[in-house]
Backbone atoms as SQL, in Angstrom:
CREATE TABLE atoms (id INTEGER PRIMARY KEY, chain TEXT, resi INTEGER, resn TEXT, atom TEXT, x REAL, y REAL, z REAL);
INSERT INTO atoms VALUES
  (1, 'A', 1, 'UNK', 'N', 8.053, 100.040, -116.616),
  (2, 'A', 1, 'UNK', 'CA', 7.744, 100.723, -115.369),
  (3, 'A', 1, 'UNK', 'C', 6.600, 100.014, -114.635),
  (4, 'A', 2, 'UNK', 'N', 5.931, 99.840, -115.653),
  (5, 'A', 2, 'UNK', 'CA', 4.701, 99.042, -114.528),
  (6, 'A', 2, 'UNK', 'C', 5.056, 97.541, -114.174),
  (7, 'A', 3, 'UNK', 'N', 5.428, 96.919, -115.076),
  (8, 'A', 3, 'UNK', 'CA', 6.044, 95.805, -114.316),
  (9, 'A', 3, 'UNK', 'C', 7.020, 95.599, -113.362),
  (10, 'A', 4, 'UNK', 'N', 8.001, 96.752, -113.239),
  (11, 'A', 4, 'UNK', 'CA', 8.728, 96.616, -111.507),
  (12, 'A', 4, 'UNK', 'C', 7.257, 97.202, -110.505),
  (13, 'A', 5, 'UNK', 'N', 6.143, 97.997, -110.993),
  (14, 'A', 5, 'UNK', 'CA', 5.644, 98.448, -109.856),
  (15, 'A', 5, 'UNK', 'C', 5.068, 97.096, -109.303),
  (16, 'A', 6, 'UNK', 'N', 4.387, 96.455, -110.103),
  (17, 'A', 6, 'UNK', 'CA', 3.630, 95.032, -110.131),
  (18, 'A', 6, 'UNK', 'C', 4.845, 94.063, -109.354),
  (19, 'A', 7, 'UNK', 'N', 5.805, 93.752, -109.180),
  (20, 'A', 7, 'UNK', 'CA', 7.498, 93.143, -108.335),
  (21, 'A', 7, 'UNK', 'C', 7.233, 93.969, -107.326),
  (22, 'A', 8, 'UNK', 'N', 7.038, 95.086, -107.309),
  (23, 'A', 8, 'UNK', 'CA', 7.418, 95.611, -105.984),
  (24, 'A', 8, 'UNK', 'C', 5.940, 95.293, -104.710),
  (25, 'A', 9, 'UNK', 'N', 5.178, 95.461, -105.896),
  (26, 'A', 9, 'UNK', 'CA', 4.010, 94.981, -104.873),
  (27, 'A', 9, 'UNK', 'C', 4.174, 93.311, -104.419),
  (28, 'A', 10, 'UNK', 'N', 4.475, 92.911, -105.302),
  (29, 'A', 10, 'UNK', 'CA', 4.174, 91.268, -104.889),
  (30, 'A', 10, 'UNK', 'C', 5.626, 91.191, -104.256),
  (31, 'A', 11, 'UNK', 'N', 6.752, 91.907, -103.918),
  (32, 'A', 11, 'UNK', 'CA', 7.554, 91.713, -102.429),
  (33, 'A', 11, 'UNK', 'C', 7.184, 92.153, -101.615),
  (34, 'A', 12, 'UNK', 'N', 6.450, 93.235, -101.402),
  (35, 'A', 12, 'UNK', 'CA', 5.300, 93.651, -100.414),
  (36, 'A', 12, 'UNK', 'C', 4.859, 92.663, -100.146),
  (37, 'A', 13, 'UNK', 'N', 3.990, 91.862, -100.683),
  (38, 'A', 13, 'UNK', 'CA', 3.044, 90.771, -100.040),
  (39, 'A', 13, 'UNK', 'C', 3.552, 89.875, -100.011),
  (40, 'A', 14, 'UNK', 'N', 4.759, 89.381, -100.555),
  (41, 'A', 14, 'UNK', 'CA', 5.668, 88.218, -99.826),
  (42, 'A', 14, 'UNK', 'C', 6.067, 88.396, -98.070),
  (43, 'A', 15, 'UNK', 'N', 6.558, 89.912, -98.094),
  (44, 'A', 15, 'UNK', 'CA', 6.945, 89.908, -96.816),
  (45, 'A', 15, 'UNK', 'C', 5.793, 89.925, -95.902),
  (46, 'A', 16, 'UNK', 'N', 4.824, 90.490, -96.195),
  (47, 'A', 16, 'UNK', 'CA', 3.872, 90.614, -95.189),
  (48, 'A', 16, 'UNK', 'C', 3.398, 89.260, -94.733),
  (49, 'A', 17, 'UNK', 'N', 3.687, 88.416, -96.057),
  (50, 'A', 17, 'UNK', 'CA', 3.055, 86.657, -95.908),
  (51, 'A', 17, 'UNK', 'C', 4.441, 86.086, -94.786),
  (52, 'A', 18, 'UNK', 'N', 5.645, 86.347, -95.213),
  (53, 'A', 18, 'UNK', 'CA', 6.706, 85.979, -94.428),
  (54, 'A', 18, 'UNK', 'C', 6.439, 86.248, -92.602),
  (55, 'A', 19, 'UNK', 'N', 6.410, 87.493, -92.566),
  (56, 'A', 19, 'UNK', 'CA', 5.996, 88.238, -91.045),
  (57, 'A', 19, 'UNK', 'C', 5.035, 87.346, -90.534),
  (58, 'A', 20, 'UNK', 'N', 3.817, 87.283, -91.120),
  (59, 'A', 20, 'UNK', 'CA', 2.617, 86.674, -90.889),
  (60, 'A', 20, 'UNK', 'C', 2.821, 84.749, -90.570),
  (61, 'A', 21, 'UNK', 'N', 3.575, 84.146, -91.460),
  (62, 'A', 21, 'UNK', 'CA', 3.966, 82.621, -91.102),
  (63, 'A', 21, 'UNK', 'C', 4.659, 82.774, -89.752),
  (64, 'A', 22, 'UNK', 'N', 6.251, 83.651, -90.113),
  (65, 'A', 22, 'UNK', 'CA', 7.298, 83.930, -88.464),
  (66, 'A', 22, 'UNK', 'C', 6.157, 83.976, -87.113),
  (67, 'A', 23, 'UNK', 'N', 5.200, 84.840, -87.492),
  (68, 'A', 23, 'UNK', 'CA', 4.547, 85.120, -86.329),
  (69, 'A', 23, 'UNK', 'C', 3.566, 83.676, -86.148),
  (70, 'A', 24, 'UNK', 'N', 3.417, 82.736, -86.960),
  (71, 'A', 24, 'UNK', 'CA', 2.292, 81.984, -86.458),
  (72, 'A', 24, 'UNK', 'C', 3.010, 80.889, -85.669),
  (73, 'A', 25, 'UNK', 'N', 4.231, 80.975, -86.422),
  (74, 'A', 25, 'UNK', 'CA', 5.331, 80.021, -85.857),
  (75, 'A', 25, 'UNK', 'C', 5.521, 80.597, -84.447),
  (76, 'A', 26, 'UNK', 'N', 5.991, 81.027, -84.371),
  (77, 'A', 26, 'UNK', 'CA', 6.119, 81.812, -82.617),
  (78, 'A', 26, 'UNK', 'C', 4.976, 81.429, -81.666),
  (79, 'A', 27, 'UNK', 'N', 3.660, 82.322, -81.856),
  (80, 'A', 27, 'UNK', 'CA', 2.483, 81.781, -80.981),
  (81, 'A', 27, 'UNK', 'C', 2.106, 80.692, -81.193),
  (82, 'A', 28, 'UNK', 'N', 2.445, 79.773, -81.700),
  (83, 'A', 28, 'UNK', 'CA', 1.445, 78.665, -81.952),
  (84, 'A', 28, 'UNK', 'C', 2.323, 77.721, -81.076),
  (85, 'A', 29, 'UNK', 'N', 1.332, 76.983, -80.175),
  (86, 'A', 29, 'UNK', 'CA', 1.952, 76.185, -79.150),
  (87, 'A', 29, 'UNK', 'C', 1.948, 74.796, -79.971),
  (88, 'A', 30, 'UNK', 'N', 1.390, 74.388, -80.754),
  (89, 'A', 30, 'UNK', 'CA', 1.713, 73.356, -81.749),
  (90, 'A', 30, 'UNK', 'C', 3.698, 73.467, -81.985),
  (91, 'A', 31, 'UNK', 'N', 3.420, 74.326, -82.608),
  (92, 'A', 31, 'UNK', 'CA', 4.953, 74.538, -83.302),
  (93, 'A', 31, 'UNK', 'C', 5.889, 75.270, -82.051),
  (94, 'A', 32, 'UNK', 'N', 6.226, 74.945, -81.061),
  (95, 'A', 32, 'UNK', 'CA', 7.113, 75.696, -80.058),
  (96, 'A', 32, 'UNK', 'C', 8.480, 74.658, -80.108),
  (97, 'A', 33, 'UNK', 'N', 8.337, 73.456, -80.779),
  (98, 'A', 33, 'UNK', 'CA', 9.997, 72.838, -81.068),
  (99, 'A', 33, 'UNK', 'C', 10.337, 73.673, -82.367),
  (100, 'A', 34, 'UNK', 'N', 9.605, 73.701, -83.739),
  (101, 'A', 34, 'UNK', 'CA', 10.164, 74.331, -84.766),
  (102, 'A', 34, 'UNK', 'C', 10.402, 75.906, -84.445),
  (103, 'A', 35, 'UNK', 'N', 9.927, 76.374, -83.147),
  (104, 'A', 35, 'UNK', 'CA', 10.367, 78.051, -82.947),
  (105, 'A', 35, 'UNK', 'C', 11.511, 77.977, -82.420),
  (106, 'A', 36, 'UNK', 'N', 11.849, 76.938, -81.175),
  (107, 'A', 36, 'UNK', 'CA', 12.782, 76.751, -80.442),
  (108, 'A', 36, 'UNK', 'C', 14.066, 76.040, -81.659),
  (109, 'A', 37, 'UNK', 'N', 13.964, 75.224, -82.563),
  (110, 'A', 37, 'UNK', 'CA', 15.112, 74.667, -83.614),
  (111, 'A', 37, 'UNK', 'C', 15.428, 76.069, -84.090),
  (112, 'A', 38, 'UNK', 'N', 14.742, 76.986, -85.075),
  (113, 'A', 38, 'UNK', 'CA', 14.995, 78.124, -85.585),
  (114, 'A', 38, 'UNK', 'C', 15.688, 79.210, -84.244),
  (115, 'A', 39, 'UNK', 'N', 14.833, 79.176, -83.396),
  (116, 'A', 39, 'UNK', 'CA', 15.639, 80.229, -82.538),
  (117, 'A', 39, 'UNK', 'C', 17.111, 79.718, -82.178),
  (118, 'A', 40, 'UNK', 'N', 17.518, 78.514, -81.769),
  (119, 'A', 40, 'UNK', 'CA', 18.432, 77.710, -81.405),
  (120, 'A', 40, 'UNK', 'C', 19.676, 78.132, -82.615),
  (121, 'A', 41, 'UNK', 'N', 19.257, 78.453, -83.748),
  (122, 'A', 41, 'UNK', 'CA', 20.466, 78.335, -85.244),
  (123, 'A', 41, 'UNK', 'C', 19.978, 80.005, -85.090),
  (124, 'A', 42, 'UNK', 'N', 19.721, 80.867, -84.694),
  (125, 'A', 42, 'UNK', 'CA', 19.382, 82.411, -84.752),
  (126, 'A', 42, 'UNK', 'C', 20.579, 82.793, -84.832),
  (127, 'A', 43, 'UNK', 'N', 21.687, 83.117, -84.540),
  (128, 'A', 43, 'UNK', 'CA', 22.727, 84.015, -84.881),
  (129, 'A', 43, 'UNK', 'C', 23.456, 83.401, -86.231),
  (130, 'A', 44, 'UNK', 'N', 23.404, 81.802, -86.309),
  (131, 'A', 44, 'UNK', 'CA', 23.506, 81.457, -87.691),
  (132, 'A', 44, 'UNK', 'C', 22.973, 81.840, -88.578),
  (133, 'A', 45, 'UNK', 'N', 21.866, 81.709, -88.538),
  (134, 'A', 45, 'UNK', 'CA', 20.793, 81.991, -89.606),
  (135, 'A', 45, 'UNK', 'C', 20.789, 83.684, -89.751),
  (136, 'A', 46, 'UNK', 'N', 20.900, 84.379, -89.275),
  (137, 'A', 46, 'UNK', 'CA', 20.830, 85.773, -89.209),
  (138, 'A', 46, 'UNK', 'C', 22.293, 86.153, -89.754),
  (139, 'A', 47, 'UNK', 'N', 23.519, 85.544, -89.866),
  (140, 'A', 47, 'UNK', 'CA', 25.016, 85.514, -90.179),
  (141, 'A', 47, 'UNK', 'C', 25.177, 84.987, -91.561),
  (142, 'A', 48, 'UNK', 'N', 24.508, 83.983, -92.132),
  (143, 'A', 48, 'UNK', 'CA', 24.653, 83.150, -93.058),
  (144, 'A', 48, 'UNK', 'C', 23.649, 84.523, -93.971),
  (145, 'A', 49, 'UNK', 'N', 22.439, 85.078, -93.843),
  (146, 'A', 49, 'UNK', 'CA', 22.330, 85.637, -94.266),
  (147, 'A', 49, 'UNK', 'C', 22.654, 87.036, -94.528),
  (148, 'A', 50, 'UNK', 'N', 22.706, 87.583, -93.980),
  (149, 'A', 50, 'UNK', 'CA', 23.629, 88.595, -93.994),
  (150, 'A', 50, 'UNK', 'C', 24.621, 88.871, -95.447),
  (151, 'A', 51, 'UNK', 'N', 25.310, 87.406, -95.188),
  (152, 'A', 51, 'UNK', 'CA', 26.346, 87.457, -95.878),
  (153, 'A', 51, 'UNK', 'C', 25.809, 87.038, -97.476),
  (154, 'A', 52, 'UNK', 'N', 24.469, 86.728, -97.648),
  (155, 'A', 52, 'UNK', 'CA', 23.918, 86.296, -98.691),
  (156, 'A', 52, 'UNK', 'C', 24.431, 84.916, -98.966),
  (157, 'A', 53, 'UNK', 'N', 24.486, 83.936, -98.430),
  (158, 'A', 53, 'UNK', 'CA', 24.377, 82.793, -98.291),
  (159, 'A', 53, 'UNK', 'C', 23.129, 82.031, -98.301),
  (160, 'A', 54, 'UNK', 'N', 23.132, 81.764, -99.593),
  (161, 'A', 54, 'UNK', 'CA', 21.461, 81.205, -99.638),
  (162, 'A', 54, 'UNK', 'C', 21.274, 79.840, -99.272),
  (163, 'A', 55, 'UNK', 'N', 22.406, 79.216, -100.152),
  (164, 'A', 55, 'UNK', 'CA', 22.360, 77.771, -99.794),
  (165, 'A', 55, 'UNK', 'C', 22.633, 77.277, -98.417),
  (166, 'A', 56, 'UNK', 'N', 22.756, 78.086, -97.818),
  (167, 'A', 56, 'UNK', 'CA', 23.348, 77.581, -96.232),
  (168, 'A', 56, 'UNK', 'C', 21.820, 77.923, -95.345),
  (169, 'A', 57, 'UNK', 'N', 21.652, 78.894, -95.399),
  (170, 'A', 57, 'UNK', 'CA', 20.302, 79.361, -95.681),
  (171, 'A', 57, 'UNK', 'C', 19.181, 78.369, -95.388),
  (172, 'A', 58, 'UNK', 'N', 18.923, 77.836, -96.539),
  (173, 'A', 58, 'UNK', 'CA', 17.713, 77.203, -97.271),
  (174, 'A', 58, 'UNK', 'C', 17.934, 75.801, -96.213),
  (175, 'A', 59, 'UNK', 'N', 19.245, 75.477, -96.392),
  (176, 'A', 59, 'UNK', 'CA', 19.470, 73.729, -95.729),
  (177, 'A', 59, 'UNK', 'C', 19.405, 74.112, -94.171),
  (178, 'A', 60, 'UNK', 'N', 19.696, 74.617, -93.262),
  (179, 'A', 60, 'UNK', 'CA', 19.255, 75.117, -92.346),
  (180, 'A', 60, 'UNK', 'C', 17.767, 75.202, -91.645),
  (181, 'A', 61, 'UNK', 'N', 16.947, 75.937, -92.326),
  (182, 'A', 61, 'UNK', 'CA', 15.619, 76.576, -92.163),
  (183, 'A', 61, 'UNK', 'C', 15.189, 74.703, -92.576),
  (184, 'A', 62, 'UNK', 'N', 15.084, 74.321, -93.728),
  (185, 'A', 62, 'UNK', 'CA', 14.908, 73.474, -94.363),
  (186, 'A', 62, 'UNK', 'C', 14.956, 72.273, -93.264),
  (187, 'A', 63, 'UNK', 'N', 15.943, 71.682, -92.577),
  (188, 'A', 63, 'UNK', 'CA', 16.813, 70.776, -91.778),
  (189, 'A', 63, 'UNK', 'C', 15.753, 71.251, -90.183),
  (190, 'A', 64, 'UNK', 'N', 15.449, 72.169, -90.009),
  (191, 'A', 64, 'UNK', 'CA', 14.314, 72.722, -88.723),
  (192, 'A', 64, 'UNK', 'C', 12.865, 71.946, -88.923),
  (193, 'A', 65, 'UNK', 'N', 12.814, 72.206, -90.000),
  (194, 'A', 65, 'UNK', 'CA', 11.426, 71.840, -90.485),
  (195, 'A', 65, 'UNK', 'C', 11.149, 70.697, -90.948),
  (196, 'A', 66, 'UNK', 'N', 12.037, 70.067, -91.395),
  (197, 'A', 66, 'UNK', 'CA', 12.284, 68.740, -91.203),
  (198, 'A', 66, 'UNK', 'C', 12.180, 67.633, -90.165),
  (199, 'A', 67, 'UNK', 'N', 12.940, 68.435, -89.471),
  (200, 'A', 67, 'UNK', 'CA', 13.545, 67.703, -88.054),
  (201, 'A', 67, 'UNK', 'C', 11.798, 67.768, -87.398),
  (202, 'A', 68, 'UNK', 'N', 11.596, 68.885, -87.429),
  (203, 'A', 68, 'UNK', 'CA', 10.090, 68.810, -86.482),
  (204, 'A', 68, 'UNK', 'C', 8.704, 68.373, -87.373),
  (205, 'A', 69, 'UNK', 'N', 9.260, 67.689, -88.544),
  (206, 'A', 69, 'UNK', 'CA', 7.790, 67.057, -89.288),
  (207, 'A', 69, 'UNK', 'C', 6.495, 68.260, -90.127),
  (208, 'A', 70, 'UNK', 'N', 7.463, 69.098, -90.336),
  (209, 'A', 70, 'UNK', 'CA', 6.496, 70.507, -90.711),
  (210, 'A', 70, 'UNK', 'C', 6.910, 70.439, -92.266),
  (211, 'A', 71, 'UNK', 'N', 5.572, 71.018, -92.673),
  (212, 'A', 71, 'UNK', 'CA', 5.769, 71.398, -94.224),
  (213, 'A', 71, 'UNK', 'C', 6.991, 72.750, -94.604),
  (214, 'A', 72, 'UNK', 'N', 7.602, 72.645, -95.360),
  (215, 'A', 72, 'UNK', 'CA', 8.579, 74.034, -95.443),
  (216, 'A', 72, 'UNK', 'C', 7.607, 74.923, -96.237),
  (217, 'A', 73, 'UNK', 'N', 7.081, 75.767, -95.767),
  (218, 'A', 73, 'UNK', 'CA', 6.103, 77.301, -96.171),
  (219, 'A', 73, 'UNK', 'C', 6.511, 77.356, -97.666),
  (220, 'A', 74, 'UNK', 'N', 5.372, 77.502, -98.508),
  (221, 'A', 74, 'UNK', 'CA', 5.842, 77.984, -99.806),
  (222, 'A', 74, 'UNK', 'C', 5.940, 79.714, -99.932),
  (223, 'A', 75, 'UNK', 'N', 6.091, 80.386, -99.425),
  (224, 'A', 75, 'UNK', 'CA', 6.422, 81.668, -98.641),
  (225, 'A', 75, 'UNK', 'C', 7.884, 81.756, -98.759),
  (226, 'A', 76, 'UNK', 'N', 8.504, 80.471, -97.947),
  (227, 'A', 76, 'UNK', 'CA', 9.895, 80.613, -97.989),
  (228, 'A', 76, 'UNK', 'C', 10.713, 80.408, -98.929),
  (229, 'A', 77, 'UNK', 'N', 10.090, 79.235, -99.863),
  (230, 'A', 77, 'UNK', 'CA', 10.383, 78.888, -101.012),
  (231, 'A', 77, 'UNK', 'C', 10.536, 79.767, -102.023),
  (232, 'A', 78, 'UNK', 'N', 9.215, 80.590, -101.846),
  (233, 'A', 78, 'UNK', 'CA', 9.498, 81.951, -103.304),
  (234, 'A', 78, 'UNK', 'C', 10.799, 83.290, -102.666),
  (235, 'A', 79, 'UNK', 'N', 11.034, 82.547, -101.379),
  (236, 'A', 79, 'UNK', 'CA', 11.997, 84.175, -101.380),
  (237, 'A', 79, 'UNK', 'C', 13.698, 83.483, -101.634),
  (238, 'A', 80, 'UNK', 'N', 13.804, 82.284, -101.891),
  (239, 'A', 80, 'UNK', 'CA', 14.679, 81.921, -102.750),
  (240, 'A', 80, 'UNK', 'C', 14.579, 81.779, -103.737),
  (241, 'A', 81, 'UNK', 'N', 13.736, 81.869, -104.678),
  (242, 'A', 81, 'UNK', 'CA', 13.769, 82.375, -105.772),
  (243, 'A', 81, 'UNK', 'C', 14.822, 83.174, -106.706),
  (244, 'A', 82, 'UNK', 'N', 15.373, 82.917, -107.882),
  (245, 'A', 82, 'UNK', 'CA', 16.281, 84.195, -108.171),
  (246, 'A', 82, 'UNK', 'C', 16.187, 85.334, -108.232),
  (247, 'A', 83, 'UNK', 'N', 14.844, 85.485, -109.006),
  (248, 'A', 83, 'UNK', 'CA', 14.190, 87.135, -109.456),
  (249, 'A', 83, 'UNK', 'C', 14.121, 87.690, -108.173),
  (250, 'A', 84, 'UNK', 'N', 13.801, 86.377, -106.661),
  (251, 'A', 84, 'UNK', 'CA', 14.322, 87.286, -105.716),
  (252, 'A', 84, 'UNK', 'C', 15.019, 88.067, -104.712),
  (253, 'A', 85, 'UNK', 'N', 16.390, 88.019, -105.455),
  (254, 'A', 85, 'UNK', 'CA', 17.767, 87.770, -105.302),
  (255, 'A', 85, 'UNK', 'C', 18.143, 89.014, -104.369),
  (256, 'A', 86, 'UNK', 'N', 17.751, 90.399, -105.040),
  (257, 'A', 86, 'UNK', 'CA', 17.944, 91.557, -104.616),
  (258, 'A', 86, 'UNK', 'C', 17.384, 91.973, -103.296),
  (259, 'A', 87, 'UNK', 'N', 16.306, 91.059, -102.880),
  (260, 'A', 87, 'UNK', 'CA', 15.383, 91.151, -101.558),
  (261, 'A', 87, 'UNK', 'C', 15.602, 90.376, -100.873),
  (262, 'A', 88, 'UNK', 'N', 16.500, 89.080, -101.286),
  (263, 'A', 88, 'UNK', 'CA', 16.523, 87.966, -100.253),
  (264, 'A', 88, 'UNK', 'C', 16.625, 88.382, -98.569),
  (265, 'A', 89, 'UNK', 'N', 17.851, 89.109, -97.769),
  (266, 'A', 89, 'UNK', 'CA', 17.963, 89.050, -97.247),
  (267, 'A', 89, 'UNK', 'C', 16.587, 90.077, -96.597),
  (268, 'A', 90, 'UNK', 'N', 16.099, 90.837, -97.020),
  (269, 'A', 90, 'UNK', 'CA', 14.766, 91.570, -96.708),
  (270, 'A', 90, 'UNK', 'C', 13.579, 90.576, -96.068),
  (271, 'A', 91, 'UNK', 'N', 13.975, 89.755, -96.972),
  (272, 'A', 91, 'UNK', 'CA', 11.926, 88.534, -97.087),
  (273, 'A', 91, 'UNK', 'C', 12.926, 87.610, -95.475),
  (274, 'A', 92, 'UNK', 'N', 14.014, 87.117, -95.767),
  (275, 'A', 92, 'UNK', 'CA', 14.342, 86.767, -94.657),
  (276, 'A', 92, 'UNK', 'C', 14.719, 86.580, -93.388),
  (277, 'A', 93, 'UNK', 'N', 15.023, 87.922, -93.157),
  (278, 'A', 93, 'UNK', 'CA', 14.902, 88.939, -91.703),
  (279, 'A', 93, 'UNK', 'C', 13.031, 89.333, -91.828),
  (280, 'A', 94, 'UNK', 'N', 12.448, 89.360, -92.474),
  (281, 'A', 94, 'UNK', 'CA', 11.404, 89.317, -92.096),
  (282, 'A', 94, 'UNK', 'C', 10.493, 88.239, -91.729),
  (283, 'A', 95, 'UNK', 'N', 10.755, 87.145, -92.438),
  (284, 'A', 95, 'UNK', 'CA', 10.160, 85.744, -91.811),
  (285, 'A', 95, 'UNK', 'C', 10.833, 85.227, -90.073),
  (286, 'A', 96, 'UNK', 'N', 12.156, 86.003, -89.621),
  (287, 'A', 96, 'UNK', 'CA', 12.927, 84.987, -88.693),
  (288, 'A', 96, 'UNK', 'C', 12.785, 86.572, -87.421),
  (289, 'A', 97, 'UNK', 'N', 12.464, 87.645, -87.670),
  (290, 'A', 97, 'UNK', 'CA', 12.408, 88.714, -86.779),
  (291, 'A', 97, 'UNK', 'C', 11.124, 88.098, -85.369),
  (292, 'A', 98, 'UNK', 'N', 9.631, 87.887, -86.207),
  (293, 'A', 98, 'UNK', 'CA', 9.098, 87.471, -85.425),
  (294, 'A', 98, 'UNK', 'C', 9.375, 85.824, -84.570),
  (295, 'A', 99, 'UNK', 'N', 9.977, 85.404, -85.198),
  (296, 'A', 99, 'UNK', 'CA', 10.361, 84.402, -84.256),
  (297, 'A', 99, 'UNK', 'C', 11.776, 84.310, -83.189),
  (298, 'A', 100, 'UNK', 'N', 12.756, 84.856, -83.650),
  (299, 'A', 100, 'UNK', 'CA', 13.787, 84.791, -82.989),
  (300, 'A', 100, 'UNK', 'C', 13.930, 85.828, -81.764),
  (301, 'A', 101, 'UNK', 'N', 14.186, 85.456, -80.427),
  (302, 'A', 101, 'UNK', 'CA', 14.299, 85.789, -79.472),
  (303, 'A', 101, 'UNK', 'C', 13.063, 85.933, -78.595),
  (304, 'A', 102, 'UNK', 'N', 12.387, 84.939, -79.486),
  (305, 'A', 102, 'UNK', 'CA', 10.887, 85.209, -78.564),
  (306, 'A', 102, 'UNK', 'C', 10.647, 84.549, -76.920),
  (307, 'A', 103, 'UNK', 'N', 11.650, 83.710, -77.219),
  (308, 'A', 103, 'UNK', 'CA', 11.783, 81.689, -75.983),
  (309, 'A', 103, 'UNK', 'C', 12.312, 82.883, -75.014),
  (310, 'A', 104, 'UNK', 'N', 13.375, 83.829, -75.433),
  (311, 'A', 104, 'UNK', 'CA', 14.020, 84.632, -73.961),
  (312, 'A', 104, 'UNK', 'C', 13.182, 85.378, -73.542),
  (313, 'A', 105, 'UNK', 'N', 12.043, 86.437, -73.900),
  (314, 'A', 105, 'UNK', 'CA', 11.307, 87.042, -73.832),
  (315, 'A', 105, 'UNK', 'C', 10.547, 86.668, -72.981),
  (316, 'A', 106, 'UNK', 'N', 9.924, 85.173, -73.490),
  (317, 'A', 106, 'UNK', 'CA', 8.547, 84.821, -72.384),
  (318, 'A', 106, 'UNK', 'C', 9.056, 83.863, -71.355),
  (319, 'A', 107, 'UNK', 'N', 10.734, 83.452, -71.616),
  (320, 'A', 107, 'UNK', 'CA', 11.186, 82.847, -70.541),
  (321, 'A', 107, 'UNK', 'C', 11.580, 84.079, -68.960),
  (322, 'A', 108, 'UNK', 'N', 12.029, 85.358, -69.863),
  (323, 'A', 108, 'UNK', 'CA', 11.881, 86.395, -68.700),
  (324, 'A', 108, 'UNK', 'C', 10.510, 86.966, -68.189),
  (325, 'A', 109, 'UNK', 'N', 9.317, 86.666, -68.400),
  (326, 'A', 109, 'UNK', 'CA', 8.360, 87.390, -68.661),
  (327, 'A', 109, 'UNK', 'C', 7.851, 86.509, -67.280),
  (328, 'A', 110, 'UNK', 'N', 8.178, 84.748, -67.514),
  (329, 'A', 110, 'UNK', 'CA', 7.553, 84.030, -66.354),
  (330, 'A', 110, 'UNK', 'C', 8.634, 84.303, -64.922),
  (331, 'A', 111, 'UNK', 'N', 10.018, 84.383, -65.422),
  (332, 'A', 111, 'UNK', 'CA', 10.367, 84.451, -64.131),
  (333, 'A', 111, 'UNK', 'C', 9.864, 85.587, -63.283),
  (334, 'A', 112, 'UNK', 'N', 9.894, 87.056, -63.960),
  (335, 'A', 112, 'UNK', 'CA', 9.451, 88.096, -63.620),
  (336, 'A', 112, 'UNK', 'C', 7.998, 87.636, -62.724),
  (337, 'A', 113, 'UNK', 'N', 6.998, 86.915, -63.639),
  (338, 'A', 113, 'UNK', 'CA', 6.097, 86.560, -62.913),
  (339, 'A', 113, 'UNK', 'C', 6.049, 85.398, -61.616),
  (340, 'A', 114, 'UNK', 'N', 6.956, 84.882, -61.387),
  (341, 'A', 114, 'UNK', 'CA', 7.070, 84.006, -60.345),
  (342, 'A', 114, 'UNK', 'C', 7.905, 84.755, -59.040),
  (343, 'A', 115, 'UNK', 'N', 8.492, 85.767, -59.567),
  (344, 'A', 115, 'UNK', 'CA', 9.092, 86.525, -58.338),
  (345, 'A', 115, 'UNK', 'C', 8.594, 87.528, -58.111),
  (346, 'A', 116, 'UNK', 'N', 7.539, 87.872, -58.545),
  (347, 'A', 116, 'UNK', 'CA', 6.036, 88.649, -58.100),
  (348, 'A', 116, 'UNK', 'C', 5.344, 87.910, -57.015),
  (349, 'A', 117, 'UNK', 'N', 5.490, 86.679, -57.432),
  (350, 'A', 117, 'UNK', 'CA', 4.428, 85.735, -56.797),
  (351, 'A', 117, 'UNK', 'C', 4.799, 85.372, -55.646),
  (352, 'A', 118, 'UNK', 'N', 5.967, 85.033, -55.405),
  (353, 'A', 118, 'UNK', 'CA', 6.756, 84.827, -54.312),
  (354, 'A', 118, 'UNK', 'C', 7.071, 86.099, -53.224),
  (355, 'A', 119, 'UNK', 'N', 7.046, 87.218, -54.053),
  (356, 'A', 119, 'UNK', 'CA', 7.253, 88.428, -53.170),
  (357, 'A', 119, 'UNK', 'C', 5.723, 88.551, -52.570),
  (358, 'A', 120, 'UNK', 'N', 5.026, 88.423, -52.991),
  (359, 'A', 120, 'UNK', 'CA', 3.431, 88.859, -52.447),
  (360, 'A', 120, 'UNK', 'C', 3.270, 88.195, -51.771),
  (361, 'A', 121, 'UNK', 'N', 3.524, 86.677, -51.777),
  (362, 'A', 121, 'UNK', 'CA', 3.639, 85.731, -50.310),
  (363, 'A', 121, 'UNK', 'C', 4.151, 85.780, -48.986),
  (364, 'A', 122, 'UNK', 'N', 5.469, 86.355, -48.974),
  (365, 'A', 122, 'UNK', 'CA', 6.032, 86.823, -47.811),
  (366, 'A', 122, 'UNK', 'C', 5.694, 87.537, -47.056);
């Protein structure tokens, strides 16, 4: 008993570490190609898992981070893990929530703001 409580805490703090990377990835203007590669494979990556597809998964995320010269998070690494098999798709909708759909968000956010700008001119 106490050792699932001790698992359950440390997937607790996987995900919170997961949320916490997704999100640094997102704001961080350093990394806005590796948000834009990941957002770009978003209905993949969100499909592949789903279906518990790890290996498709891993080479994916993996192949982003690559491509843009970034270390792959050891965060992401432990939620492929086996032991963390039963949570996978949990730790991984939680690492890709804060990043995916963020590019449409602040791409509507400027137009909104430019046709403010333009209306106040007239």
């Amino acid at each position: 008993m106490e050792r699932k409580i001790d698992f359950l805490i440390e997937i607790d703090s996987l995900i919170k570490k997961l949320q916490q990377k997704g999100q640094s990835i997102s704001y961080s203007n350093n990394l806005k190609n590796l948000a834009k590669a990941i957002n770009d494979l978003g209905f993949r990556l969100l499909e592949q898992t789903r279906l518990g597809n790890k290996d498709n998964v891993y080479y994916m995320l993996l192949r982003c981070f690559h491509a843009n010269k970034q270390e792959f998070p050891t965060e992401l690494v432990e939620a492929f893990k086996p032991e963390n098999e039963k949570y996978f798709k949990t730790l991984i909708f939680s690492f890709l929530a804060p990043i995916l759909g963020r590019e449409d968000k602040e791409a509507q956010k400027s137009q909104e703001t430019e046709a403010e700008t333009e209306g106040g001119e007239a």
